[in-house]
C-alpha atoms as one frame of an Amber mdcrd trajectory, in Angstrom:
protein
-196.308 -50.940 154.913-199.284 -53.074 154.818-202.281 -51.274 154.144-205.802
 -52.284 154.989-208.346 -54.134 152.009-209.330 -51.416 149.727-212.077 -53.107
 147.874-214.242 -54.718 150.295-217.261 -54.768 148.572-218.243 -56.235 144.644
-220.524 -52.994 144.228-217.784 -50.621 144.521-217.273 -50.610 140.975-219.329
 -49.062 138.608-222.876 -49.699 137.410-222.144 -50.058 133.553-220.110 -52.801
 134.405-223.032 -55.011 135.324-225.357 -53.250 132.552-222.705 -54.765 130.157
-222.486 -57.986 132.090-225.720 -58.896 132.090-225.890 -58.238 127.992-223.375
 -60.717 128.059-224.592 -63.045 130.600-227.782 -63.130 128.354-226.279 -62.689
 124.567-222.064 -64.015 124.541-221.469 -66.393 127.079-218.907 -68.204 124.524
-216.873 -64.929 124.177-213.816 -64.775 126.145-210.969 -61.911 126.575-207.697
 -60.225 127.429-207.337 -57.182 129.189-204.427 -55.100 129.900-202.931 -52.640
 132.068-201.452 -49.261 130.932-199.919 -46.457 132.842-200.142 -43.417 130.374
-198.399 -40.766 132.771-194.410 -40.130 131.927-191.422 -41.087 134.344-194.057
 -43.199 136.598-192.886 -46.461 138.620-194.145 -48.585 140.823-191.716 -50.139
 144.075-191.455 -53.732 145.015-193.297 -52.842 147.592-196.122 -51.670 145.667
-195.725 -54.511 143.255-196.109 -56.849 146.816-199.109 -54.880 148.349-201.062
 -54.434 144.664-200.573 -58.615 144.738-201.749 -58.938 148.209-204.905 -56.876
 147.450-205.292 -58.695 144.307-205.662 -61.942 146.430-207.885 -59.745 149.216
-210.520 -59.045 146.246-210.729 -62.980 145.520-212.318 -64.068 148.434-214.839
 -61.777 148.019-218.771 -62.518 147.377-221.979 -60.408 146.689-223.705 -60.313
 150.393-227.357 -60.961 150.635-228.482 -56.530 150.882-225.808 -55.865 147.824
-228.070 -58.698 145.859-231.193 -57.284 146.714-230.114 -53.656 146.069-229.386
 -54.842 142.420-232.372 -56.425 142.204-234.325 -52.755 143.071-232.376 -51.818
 139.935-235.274 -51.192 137.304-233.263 -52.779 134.547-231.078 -55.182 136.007
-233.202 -59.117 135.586-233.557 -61.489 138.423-231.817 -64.656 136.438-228.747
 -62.166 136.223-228.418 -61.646 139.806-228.587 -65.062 140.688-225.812 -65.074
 138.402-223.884 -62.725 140.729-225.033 -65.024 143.636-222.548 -67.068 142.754
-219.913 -65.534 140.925-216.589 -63.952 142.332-213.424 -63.237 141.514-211.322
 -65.634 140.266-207.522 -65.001 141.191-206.452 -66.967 138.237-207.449 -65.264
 135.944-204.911 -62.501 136.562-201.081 -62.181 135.933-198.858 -59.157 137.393
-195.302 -58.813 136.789-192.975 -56.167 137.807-189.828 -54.923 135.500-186.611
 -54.188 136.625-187.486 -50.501 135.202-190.594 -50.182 137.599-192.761 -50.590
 134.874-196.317 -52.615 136.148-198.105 -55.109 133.889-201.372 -56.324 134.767
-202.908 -58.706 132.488-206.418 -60.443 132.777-207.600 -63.430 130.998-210.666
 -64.888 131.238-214.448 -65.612 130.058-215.749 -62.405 129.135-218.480 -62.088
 131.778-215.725 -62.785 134.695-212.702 -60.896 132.807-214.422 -57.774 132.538
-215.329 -57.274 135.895-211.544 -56.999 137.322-211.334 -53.803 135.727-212.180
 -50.998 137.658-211.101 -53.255 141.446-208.315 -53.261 140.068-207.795 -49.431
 139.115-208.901 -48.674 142.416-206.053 -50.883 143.947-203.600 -49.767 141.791
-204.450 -46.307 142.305-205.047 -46.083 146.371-201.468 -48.322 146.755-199.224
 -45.760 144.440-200.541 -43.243 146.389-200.678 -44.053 149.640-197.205 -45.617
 149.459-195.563 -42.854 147.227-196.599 -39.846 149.025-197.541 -38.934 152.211
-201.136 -39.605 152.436-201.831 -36.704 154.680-200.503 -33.906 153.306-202.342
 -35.128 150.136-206.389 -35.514 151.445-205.236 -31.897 153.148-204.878 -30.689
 149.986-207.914 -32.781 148.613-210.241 -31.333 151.577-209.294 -27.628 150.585
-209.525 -28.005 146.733-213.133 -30.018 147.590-214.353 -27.336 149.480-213.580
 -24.672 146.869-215.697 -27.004 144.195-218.572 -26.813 146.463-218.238 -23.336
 147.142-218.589 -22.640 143.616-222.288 -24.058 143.654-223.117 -22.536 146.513
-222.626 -19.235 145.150-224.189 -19.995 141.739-220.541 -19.815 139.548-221.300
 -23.337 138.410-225.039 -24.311 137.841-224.601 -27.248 136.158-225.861 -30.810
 136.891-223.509 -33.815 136.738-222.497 -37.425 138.294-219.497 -38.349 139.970
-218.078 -41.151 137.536-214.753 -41.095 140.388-214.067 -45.094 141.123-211.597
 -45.661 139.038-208.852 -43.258 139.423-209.775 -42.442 143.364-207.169 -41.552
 145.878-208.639 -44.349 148.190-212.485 -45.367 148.933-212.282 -43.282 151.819
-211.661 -40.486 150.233-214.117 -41.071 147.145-217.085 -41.870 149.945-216.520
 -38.335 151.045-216.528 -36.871 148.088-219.806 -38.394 146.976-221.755 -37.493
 150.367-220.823 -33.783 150.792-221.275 -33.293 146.561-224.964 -34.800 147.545
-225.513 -33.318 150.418-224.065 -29.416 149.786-225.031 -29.048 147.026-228.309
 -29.862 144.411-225.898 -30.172 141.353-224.863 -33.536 141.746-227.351 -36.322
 140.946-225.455 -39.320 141.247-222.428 -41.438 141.388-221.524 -43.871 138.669
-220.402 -46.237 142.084-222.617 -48.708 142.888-221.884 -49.493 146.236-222.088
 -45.239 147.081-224.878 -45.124 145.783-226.585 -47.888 147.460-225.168 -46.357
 150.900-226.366 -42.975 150.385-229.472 -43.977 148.314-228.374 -42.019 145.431
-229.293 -42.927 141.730-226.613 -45.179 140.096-225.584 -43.895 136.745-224.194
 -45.139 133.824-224.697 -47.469 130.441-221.837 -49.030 128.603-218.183 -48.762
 127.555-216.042 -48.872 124.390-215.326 -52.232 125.631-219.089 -53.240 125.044
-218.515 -52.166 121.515-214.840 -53.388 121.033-216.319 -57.082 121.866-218.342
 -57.288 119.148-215.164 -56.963 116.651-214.171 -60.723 118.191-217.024 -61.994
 116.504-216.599 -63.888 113.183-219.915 -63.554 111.788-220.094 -59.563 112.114
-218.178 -56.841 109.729-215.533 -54.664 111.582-216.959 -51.599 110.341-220.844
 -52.797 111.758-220.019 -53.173 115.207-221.832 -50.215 116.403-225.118 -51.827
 114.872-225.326 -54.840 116.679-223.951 -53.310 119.953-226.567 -50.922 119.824
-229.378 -53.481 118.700-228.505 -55.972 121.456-228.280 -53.207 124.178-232.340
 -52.362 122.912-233.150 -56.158 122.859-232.004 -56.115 126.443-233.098 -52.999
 127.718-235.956 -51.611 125.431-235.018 -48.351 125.830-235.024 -47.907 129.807
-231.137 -47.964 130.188-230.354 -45.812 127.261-227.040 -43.183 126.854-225.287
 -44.514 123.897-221.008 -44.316 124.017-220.614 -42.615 120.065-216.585 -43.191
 119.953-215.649 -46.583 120.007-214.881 -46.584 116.276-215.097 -42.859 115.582
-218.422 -40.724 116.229-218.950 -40.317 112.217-219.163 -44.345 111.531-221.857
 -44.426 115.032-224.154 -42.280 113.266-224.784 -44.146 109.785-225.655 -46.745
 112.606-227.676 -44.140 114.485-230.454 -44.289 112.750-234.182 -43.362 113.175
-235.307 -46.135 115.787-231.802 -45.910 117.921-232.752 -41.938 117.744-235.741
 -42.787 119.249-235.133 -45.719 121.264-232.146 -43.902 123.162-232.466 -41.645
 125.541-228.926 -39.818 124.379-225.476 -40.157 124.158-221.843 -39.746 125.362
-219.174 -37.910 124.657-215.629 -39.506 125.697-212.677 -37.962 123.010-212.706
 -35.498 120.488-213.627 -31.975 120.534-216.554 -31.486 123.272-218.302 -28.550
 120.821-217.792 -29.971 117.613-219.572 -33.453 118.693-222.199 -31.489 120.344
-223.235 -29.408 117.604-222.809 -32.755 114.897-225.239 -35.061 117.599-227.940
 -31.701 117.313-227.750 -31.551 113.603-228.220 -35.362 113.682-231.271 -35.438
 115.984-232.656 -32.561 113.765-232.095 -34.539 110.374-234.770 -37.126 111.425
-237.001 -34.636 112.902-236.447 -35.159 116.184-236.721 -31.863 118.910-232.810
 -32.205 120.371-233.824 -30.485 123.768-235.635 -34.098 124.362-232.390 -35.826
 124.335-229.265 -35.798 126.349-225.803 -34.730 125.694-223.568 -36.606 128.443
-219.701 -35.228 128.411-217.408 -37.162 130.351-213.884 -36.848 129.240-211.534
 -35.223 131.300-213.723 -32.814 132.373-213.174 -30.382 135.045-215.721 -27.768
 136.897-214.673 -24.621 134.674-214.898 -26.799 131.064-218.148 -28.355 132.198
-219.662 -24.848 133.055-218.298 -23.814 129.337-219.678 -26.457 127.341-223.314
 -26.384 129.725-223.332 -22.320 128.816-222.556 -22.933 125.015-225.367 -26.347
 124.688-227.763 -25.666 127.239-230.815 -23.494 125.768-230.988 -26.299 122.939
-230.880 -29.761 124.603-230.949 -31.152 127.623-226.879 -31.513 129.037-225.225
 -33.584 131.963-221.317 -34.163 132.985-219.724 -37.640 133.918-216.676 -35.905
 136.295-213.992 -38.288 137.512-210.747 -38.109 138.878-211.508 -34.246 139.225
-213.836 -35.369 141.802-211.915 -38.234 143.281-208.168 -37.396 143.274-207.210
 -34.137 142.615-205.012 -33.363 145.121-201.307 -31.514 145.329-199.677 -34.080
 143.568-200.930 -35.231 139.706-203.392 -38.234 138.678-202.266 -41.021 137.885
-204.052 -42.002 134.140-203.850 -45.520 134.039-206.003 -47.958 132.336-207.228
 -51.640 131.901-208.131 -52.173 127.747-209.666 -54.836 125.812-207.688 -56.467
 123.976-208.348 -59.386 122.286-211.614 -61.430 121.796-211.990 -64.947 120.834
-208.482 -64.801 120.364-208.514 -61.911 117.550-207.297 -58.826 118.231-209.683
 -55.682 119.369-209.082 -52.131 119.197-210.688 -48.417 120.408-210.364 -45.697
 117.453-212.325 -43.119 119.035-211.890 -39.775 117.898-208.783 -38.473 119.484
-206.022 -40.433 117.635-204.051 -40.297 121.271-206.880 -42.648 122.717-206.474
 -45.803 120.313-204.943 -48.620 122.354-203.970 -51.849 120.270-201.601 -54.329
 121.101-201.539 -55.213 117.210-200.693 -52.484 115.053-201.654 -54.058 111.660
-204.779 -54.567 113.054-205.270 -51.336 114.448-204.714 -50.088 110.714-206.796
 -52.559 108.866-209.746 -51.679 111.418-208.798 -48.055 110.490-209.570 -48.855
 106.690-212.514 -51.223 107.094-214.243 -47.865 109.288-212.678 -45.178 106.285
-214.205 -47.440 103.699-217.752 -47.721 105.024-217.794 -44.098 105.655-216.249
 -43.357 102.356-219.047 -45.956 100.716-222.114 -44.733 102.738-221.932 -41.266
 104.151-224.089 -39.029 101.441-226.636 -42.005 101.307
């Protein structure tokens, strides 16, 4: 079954992946990385004939360029700089830089190799491609956007009549059931209801003039461990100081889990409290980081209901309602909501992912702070970047 191109534009990805970009583009031009591909779900495989069409797409995304309007959109961006978009002008996808192979168990391997700036924008294509091929070739498409239209309709139901009051952004791309489906999602949550107030997609939100949302990922943070001159355990302190030389403040959500939440905040300090607007939750439990980030906005005087708590991890409508309830009244709250927007259907998500992995050559790792989250390739690395982050803390947290 050949299916038509899924990705057909470079903006249907999403917008922290040219925030990061252009940090690079300016900043790390000599880094370069590995990426690979991991399919966390149980008893999943993928066909030859998935395996065929996932290559075929693959080679579809390569030929493609930023058109003339998708330029000039990102150019209306307040934050993103002219010199980086002529950058983009002439940048694409470089089909060399990625390998697939197929076991005889059905297991899929996707690995990407490449200068940093290029390598890291296969990412989320290629999550869409792997995602809208599985299931359009595993299921029958039909019966599951039947399902998806009736489950949708219920979500917007529930703002309608006031049993969720939240705000949030659809942060969907990545784990989609096809851009079809995703480009419906995003125009009825913006047009039924006032809750949403953005995607995370840049291309959605460029067709339905919608504000593109998002900052940066672990991945941001993770690079800076491939760098020679700069302590494993510091990482978080020149991420965040070369995201504030870039952006002074105007493109500001800070990701507090790369390398736990606890070692972020000795990094955290008074001028990153002020210089950032707020920050992101992405593992862990949702309450107890909430209440830690108020007590730490309060400890250098600062009123917390002027900053923002973002939760995006696995959240659904009913946990999102819970946790806006419980923070609320005492600073201001919004939801990054994903595959429950984008593919929750009769049949389960797929979780897949595409990591950093190495830098420079030297291995990389996320800790975060749900031990089930850390993806390493090298597991005595993984445990000597555990000790370098237990011994800083241990060394610095009563100072």
């Amino acid at each position: 079954m050949k299916l038509a191109p899924i990705v057909v534009s470079l903006l249907d990805t999403d917008l922290y992946k040219f925030n990061m970009d252009q940090v690079i583009f300016h900043k790390h031009t000599n880094l370069s990385g590995e990426y690979y591909f991991r399919c966390r779900n149980k008893d999943v495989t993928f066909t030859q004939e998935m395996f065929d069409e996932i290559n075929a797409q693959i080679d579809h995304l390569c030929t493609l360029t930023f058109q003339p309007e998708e330029l000039d959109y990102l150019r209306s961006i307040r934050f993103i700089k002219s010199d980086y978009v002529e950058f983009l002008r002439l940048w694409h996808p470089i089909r060399d830089y990625v390998q697939t192979s197929l076991s005889d168990q059905g297991e899929l391997e996707i690995v990407v190799r490449g200068p940093l700036f290029s390598a890291m924008q296969f990412e989320i294509y290629l999550l869409e491609i792997v995602n809208e091929v599985y299931f359009r070739l595993r299921y029958d498409y039909d019966v599951l956007l039947a399902s998806a239209r009736e489950r949708l309709d219920e979500k917007i139901r529930g703002f309608q009549t006031g049993k969720y009051t939240f705000q949030f952004a659809e942060f969907g791309c990545r784990r989609r059931l096809s851009r079809e489906w995703e480009d419906v999602v995003v125009r009825r949550l913006c047009t039924e209801t006032q809750n949403c107030v953005g995607t995370s997609n840049v291309y959605l939100a460029m067709k339905y003039h919608l504000t593109p949302i998002g900052t940066y990922a672990h991945e941001f943070v993770q690079m800076y461990q491939g760098i020679d001159s700069i302590p494993l355990a510091y990482t978080n302190h020149f991420a965040l100081q070369d995201w504030y030389d870039e952006y002074q403040g105007d493109n500001g959500t800070a990701l507090t889990d790369t390398v736990t939440t606890d070692l972020f905040l000795l990094d955290f300090n008074r001028a990153m409290v002020n210089n950032f607007s707020g920050v992101r939750h992405d593992s862990g439990d949702p309450y107890e980081w909430g209440e830690k980030m108020i007590a730490h906005y309060q400890r250098y005087g600062t009123d917390p209901r002027t900053k923002l708590l973002l939760f995006s991890d696995s959240l659904d409508f009913d946990r999102a309602q819970k946790l806006y309830d419980h923070f609320h009244d005492r600073v201001k709250v919004s939801f990054g909501i994903g595959t429950f927007c984008s593919n929750d259907t009769c049949e389960p998500a797929l979780n897949i992912v595409i990591k950093l992995q190495t830098v420079n050559g030297r291995a990389v790792a996320k800790l975060s702070d749900s031990p089930g989250k850390a993806m390493c390739r090298d597991e005595a690395y993984l445990e000597y970047l555990r000790r370098s982050v237990a011994f800083r803390l241990e060394r610095e947290r009563d100072r």
